[in-house]
C-alpha positions in Angstrom: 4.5 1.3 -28.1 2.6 -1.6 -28.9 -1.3 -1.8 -30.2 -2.5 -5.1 -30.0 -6.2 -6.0 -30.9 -8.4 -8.0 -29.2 -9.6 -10.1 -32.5 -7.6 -10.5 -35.2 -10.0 -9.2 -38.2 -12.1 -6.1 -38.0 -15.2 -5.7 -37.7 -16.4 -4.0 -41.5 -18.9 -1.6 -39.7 -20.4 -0.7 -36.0 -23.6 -3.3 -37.0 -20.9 -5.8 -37.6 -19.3 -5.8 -34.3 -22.5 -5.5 -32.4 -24.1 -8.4 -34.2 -21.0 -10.6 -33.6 -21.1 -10.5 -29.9 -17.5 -10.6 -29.3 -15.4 -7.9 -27.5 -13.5 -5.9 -29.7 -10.6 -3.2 -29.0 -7.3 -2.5 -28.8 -4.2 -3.0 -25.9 -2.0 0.0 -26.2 1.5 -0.8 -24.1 3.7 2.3 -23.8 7.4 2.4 -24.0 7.4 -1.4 -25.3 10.4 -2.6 -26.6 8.9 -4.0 -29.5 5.4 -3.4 -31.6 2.9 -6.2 -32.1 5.0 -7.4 -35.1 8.2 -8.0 -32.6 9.8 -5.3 -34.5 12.3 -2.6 -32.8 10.6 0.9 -32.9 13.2 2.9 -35.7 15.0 6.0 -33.8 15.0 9.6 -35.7 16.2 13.3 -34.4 13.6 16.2 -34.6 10.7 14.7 -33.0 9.8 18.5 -32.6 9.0 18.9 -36.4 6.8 15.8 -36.7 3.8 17.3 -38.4 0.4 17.5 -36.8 -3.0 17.8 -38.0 -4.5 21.1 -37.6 -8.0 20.1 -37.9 -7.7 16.9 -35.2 -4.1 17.3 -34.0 -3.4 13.5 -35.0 0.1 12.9 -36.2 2.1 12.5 -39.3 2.4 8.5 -39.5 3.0 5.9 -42.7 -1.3 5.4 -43.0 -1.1 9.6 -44.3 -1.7 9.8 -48.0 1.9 12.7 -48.7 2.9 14.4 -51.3 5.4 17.1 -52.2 3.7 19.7 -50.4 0.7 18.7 -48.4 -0.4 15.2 -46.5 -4.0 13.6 -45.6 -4.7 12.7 -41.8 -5.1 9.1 -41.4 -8.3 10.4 -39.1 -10.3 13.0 -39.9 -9.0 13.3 -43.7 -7.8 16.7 -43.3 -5.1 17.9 -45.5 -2.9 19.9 -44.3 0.1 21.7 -45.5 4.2 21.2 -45.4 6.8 23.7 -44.1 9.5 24.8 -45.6 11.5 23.0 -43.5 9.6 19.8 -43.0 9.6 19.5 -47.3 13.7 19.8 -47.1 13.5 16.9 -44.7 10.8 14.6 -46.5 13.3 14.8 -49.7 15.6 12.0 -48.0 12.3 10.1 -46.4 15.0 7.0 -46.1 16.4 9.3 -42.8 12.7 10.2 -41.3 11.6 7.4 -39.4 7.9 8.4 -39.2 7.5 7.7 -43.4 9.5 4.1 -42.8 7.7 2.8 -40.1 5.0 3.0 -38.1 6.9 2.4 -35.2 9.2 5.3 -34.1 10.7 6.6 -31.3 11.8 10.2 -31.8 14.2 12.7 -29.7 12.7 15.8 -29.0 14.9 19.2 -27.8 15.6 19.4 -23.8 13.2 22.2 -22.3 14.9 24.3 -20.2 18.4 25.0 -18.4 20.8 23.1 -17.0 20.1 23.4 -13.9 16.6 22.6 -14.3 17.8 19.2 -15.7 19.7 19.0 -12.4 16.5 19.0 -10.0 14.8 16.6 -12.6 16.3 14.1 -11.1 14.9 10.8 -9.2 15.2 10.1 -5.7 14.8 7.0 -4.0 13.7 6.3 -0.3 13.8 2.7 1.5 11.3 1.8 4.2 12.3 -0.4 6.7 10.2 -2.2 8.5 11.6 -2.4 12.1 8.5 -4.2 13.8 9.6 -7.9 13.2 11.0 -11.1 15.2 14.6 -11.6 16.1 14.4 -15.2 14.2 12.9 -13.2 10.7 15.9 -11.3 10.8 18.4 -13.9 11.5 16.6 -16.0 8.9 17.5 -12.7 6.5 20.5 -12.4 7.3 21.7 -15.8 6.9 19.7 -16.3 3.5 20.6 -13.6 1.9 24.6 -13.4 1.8 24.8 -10.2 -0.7 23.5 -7.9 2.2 25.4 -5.8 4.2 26.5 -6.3 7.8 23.0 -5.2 8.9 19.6 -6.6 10.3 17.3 -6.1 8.1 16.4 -7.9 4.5 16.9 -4.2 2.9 20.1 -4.0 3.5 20.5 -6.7 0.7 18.6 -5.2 -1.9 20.4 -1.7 -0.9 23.3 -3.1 -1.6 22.0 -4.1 -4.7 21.2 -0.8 -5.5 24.1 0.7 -5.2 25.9 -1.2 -8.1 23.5 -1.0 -10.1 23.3 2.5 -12.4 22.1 6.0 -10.9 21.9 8.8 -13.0 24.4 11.8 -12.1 22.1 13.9 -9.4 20.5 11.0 -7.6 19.5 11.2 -3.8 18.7 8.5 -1.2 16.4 9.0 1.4 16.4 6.2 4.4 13.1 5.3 6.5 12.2 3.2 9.1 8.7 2.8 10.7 7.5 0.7 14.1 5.5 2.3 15.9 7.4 5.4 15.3 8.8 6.7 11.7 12.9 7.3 12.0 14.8 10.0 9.5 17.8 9.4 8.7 20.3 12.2 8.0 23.7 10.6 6.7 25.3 13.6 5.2 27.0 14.4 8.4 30.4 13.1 9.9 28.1 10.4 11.4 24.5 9.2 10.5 21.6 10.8 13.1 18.3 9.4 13.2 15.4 11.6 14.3 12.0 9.9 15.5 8.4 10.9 15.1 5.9 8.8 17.5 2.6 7.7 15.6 -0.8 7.7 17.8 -2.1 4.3 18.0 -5.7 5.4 17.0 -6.7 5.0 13.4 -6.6 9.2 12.5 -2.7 9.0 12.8 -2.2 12.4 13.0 1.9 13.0 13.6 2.4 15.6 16.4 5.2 16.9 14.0 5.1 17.1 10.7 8.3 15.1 9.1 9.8 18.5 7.3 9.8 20.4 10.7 11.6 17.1 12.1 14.4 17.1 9.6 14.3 19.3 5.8 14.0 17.2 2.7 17.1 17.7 1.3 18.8 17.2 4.9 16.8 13.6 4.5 17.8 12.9 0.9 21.2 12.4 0.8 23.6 12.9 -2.2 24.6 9.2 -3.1 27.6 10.0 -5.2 29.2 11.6 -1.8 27.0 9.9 0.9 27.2 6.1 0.2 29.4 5.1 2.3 27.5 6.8 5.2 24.3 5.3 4.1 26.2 2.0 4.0 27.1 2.7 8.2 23.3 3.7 8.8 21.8 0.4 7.3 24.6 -1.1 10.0 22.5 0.6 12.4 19.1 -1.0 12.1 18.3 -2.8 14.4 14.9 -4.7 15.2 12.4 -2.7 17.9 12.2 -4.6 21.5 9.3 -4.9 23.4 10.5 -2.3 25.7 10.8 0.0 23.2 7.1 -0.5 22.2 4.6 2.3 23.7 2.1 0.6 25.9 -0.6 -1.4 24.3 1.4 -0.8 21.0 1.8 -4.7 20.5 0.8 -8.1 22.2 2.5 -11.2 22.5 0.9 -13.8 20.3 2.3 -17.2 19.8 6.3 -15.9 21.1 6.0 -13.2 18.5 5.5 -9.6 19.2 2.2 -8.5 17.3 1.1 -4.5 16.9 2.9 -1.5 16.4 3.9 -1.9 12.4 2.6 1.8 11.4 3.0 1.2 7.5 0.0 3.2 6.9 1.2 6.4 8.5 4.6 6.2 7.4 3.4 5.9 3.8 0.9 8.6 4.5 3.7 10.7 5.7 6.0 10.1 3.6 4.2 10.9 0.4 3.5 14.6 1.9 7.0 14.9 2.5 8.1 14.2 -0.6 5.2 15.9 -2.6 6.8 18.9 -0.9 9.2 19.1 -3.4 7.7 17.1 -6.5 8.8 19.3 -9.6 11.5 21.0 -8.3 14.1 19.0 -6.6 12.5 16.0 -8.2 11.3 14.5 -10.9 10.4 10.7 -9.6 10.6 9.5 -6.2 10.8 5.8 -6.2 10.2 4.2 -2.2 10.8 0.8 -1.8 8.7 -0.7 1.2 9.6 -3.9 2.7 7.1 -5.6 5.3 7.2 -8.0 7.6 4.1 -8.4 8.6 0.3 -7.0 7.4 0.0 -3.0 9.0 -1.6 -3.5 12.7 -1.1 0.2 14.0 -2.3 3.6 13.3 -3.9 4.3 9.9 -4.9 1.8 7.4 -4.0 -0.9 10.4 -5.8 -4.4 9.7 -6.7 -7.1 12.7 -6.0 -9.8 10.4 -6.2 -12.8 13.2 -9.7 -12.0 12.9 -10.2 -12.6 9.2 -11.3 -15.9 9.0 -14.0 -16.0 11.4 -16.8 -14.2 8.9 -16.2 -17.5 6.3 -16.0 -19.7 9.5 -19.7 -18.6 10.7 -20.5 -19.2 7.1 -19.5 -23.0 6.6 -16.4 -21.6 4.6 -12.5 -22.8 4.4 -10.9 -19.0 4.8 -7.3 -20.4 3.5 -9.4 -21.2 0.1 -11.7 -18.0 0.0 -10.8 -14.8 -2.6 -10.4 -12.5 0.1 -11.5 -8.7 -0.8 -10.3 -5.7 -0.1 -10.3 -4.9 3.4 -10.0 -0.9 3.7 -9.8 2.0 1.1 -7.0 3.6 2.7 -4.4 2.4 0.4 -6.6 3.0 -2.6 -7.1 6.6 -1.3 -3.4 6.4 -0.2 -2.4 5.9 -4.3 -4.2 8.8 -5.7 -2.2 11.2 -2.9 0.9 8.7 -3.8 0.3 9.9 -7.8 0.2 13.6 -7.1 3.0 13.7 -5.4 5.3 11.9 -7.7 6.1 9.0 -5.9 5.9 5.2 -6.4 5.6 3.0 -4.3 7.4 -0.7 -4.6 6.5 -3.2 -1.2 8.5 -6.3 -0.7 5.8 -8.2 1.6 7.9 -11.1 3.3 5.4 -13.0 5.2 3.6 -16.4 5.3 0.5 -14.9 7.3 -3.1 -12.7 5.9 -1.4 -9.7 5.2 -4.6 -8.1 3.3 -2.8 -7.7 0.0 -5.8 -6.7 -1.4 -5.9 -3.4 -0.2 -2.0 -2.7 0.0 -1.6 -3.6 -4.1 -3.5 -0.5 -4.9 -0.8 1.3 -3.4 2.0 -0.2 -5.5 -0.4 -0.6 -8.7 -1.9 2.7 -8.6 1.3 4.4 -8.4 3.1 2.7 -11.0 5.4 0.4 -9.1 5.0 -3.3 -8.4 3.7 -5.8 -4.9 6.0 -8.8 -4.3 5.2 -11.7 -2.0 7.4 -14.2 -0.5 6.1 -16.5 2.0 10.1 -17.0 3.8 13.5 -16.1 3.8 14.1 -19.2 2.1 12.5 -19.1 -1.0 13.1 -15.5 -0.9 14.3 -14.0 -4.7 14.1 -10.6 -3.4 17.8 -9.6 -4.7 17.1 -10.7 -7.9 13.9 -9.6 -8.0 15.1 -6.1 -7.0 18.2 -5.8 -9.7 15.7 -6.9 -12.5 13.6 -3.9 -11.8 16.3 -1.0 -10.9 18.5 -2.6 -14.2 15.4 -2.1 -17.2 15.0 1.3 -18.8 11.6 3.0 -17.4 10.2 6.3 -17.9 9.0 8.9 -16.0 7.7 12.6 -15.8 6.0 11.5 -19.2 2.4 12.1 -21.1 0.4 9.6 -23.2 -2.1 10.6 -25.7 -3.9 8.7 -28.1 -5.6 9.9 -30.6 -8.2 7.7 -32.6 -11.3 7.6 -34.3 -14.7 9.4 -33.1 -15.9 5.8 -32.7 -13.1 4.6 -30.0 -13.7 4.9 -26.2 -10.8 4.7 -23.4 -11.6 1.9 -20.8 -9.2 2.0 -17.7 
């Protein structure tokens, strides 16, 4: 972890730093690679026996006063007293890392069984945006050359995902949305899809719910034993027609087929779904969104051709205007996102208003990351994607801090 601070001298006293008029605190970064100082964190065993304060539960770190048999928190100025155990260990302190640095990462002992560890495991889920032109896809298709033989830009970055490193356990979930939300289930001789139709009014209530259209762990399939039926069910996706569309789901604007991309319900319904089983099959669930256009169906849906007009009445150039956020939904959207375990990565491919504003809070809030790219052509979406799956990252995790009296936490 590194602590970074905001000025580089302290302030002597509170007067001090009120009378100077400049904003003073600390950046804390979890699970950085290196502290403030560019140095490595040093590794030691027994993270279990670090000793705590018992007046202000502050740990043991190299700014305590120790010696043989007792130490003073950095804190609160408590002392406190040494086990038995703990004294044994502080008589080599060149093998403790918490007395040679301040910097330490420490293993602590697995809590519970094995089989426990087994459900602790992180899925992943792709959302596929099936409500897109013929020419987006062939434009996908023919940029990127790593994807599968497919129809969609997530084939690519599925492929990329499956050379790059799952831990033993792993399931895969496969999604698509339109104006309907499609399950997959590839774990039998043949991949099935099962559809759910979403209302085209704004409450987006599903007539099913997705667990009574096909169990969770029917839906996330084993990717040690399944891949090569995921592989034949990404071969399967194919763009929705207009045909296919329920009427008044989408309009023809321009040659392209506008409406019926019901991100907002899918999301929505997918993050029940998977909360379902948050803490017991799973310890993460990762979903990686890619959109083709901004949401125009069913809940959280945004008439963006309509954006501009409240800076045109104004006098106001809407391609140079901060835009804000648009709708809630996705803010409200993260927080249900967050208690359920899941994170949520969108890959927006799209040169149009697409109300980013509101749909980062989904991706922020929960922990993942928003990516724009205006075409196919400047498109680093595979590269973009093996970056992120190949770095370590941490989850199922808690982060105190413990300071002075005088600190305050701003989010």
């Amino acid at each position: 972890m590194a602590v970074r601070a905001t000025v580089s001298r302290f302030p002597i006293d509170p007067d001090s730093q009120e009378a100077s008029g400049v904003p003073w605190g600390l950046t804390v970064t979890p699970f950085a690679a290196k502290d403030e100082n560019d140095q490595a964190a040093a590794y030691g065993l027994d993270g279990h026996l670090l000793p705590r304060c018992e007046n202000c539960y502050a740990y043991f770190n190299t700014y305590c006063e120790l010696d043989q048999w007792a130490w003073n928190c950095s804190l609160c100025g408590t002392l406190n007293g040494l086990s038995a155990q703990v004294i044994s260990r502080y008589s080599h302190p060149q093998s403790c890392a918490e007395i040679m640095s301040s910097f330490i990462d420490l293993e602590l002992p697995l809590e519970g069984s094995e089989d426990q560890m087994l459900h602790a495991r992180p899925v992943y889920v792709a959302a596929v945006d099936l409500s897109s032109s013929e020419e987006f896809l062939e434009l996908t298709k023919s940029e990127l050359q790593a994807a599968l033989e497919g129809s969609f830009l997530v084939d690519s970055f599925l492929h990329i995902l499956f050379y790059c490193s799952f831990a033993p356990g792993s399931r895969f979930g496969l999604l698509t949305f339109s104006h309907k939300i499609g399950l997959y289930d590839v774990q039998g001789p043949r991949p099935v899809v099962k559809n759910v139709f979403v209302h085209q009014d704004t409450e987006g209530i599903l007539p099913i719910e997705l667990e009574d259209v096909m169990p969770l762990l029917q839906f996330l399939a084993p990717v040690e034993t399944c891949k090569d039926r995921i592989t034949s069910a990404l071969e399967t996706l194919r763009p929705i027609t207009s045909w296919e569309r329920t009427p008044g789901a989408g309009q023809v604007l321009d040659g392209v087929l506008m409406g019926g991309r019901g991100f907002g319900a899918a999301m929505e319904a997918l993050c029940n779904y998977l909360g379902s089983e948050y803490g017991n099959t799973f310890a993460l669930a990762r979903v990686f969104a890619c959109l083709s256009g901004p949401p125009d169906y069913g809940p959280g849906q945004r008439d963006t051709r309509k954006y501009g007009e409240q800076y045109a009445s104004k006098g106001e150039d809407a391609d140079c205007a901060l835009l804000p956020e648009q709708t809630p939904f996705y803010k409200d959207l993260a927080a249900v996102a967050v208690q359920a375990g899941v994170c949520v990565d969108i890959f927006a491919v799209t040169n149009e208003y697409t109300d980013l504003a509101s749909l980062k809070f989904l991706s922020i809030e929960s922990g993942d990351f928003l990516f724009l790219y205006a075409n196919t052509d400047d498109s680093t979406l595979p590269q973009d994607m093996y970056r992120m799956l190949s770095r370590p990252y941490a989850f199922n995790c808690v982060l105190r801090l413990r300071t002075s009296t005088e600190f305050k936490l701003a989010i």
